[in-house]
N, C-alpha and C positions, 0 to 999 in steps of 0.2 A: 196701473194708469200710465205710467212712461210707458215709453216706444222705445224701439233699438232707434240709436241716434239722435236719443236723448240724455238731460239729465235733471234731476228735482234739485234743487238747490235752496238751502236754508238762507233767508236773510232777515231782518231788524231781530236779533237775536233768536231766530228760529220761531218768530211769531208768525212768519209766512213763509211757505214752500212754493217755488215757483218751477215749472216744470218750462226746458227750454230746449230748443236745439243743440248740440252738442261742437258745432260748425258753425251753423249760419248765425242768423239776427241774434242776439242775445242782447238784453236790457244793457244799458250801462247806469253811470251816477246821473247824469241828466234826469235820469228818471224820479230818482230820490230826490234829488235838489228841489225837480217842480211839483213833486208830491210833499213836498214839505214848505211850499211857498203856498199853497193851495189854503183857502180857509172858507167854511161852508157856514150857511145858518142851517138849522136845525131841521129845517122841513125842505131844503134845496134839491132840487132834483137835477144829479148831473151826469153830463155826457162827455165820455173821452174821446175824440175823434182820433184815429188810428193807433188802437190801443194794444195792438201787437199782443204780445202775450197775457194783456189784462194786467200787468203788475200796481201802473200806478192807480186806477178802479178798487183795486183792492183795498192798498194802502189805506186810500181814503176812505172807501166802505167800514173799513176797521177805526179806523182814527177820526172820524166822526158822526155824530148822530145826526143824519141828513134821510130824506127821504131816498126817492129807486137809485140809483147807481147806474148806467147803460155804458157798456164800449161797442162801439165803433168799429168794425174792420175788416177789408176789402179782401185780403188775402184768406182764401178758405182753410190752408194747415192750420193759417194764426190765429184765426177765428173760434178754428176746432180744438187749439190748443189752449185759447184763453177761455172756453168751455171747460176744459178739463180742469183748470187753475181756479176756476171757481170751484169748480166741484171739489178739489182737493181740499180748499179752506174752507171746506164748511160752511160758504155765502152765497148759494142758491137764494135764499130768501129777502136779501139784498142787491144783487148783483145779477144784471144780465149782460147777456153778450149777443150782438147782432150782425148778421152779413150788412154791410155798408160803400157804398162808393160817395165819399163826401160832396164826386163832383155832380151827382144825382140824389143829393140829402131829402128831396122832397119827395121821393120814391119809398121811403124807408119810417120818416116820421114827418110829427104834423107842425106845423110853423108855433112859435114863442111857445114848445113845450116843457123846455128848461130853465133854471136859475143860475143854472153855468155849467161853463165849458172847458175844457184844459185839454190840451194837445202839443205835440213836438212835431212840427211837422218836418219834410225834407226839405233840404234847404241850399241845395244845389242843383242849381239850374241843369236843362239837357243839353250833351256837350260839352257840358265844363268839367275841367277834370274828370279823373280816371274814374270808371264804371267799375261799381264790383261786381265779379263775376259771378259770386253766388243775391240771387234774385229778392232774398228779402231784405238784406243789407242793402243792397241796390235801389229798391224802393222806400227805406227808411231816411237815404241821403241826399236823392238823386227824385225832382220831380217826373216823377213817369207816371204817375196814378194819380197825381193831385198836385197843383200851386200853392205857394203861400197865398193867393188870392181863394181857391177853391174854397180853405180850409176856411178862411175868415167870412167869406159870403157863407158857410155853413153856419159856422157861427151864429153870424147876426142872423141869419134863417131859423134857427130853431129856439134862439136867447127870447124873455119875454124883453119887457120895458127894462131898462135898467138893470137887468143881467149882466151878472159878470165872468169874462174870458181870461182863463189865465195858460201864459204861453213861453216858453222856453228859445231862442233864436241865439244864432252867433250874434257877441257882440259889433262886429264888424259891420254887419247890416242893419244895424237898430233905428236910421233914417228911414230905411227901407218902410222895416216894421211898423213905425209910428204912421207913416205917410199912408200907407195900407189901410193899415186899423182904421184909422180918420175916414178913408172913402168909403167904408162899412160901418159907418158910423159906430164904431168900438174905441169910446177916446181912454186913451192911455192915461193910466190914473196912481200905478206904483209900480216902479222900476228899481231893480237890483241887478248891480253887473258881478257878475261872477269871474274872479281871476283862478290863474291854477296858483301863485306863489304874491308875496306882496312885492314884487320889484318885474311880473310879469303885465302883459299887455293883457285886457278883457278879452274873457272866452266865451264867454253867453252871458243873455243878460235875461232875467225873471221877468216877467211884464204883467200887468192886469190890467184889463181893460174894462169900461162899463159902457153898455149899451145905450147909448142917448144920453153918456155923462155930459157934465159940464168942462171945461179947461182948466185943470188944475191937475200938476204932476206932482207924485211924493217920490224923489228919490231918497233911497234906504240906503242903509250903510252896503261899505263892499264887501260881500263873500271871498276870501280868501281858501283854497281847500287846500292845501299840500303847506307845510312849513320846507324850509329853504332843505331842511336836512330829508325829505321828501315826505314824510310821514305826513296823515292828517294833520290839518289844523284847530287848536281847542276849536274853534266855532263848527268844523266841520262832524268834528266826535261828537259836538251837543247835538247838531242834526242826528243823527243815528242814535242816538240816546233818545230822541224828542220821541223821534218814530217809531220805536221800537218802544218804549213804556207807556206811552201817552194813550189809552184808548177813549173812544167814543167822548170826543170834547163833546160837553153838550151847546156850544156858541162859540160865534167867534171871540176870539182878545178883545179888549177896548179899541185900541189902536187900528184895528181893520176891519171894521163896522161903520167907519164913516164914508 
């Protein structure tokens, strides 16, 4: 099932195999961070828009008992590769994968046909800063194929009433983020800033939104991942412990149900 200029890579303790370019795009922790901020009800049917290799789809197909599963995505190797990454973990029967262009979503599916949505999308403007030269790193960073605006009018296009969107961004642009959300009507409802060390500045921050919420934000404590001596941090090792033991929650926590 690899390709020359690939490689299959074991991760939440070899609970999942992920088959990746051996050069180009390759997931990073962002991935894990928002697959582990993600909480599903039991019957939620959800969609990853630009879901590259399918990793986080997985995740959560594995780590919770929700209805279909669908990703999202534009680029055809990645598409054809997050096909094979299903097929590897044995989630055909959960999990699909779709050719996608977010900025044509109603081409592909039917309007409020999800309970949620979670995506990372690129987050650097055309122009600004250096272009990577290889194409799907480029498109993961760097809006060519889709806006922070695309991705969120996909959103709220296919979310029903009160669907919820959960989204990953640099902390830097979190004004951004929120003021967006708000014009798609997706109001920001729990946010978590994520630093690399505790004496550094915010690197991203968690977000969820709900579709036609009401105004009320829950800021959550801060994610710290690296201790000063560089190593993870205990809360980061429990992430990887959570995700890697935890299968098919059948509900959400208390705590993120309201």
């Amino acid at each position: 099932m690899k390709r020359p200029g690939e490689t299959v890579d074991q991760i939440l303790g070899g609970k999942l195999k992920i088959i990746q370019k051996e050069k180009g795009y390759r997931f990073s922790i962002d991935a894990l961070l928002l697959a582990h901020f993600v909480w599903l009800k039991k019957r939620d049917h959800l969609l990853e828009l630009g879901t590259g290799s399918g990793v986080i789809s997985l995740i959560l197909a594995r780590r919770w008992c929700c209805g279909r599963v669908v990703g999202a995505e534009i680029q055809e190797d990645l598409y054809e590769m997050a096909l094979r990454n299903v097929e590897l973990n044995s989630l055909t029967d959960q999990v699909s994968m779709i050719p996608c262009d977010v900025r044509r979503i109603e081409t592909s599916l039917k309007a409020q046909s999800f309970d949620t949505v979670v995506f990372n999308p690129p987050y650097r403007k055309m122009n600004s800063g250096r272009m990577n030269p290889d194409d799907q790193r480029a498109m993961a960073r760097h809006e060519i194929k889709g806006t922070l605006d695309d991705f969120l009018k996909a959103a709220a296009y296919v979310l029903k009433e009160s669907g919820r969107v959960f989204i990953i961004y640099p902390a830097a642009h979190m004004v951004e983020l929120f003021d967006r959300m708000r014009t798609f009507h997706l109001e920001p409802k729990r946010v978590k800033i994520v630093y690399s060390h505790d004496d550094s500045e915010g690197e991203f921050i968690l977000a969820e939104g709900r579709k036609g919420g009401r105004e009320a934000l829950k800021v959550l404590p801060p994610l710290f991942i690296y201790e000063r001596t560089g190593e993870y941090s205990p809360v980061m090792m429990g992430i990887f412990s959570d995700l890697a033991d935890r299968e098919r929650i059948p509900q959400a926590p208390p705590d993120r149900r309201r």
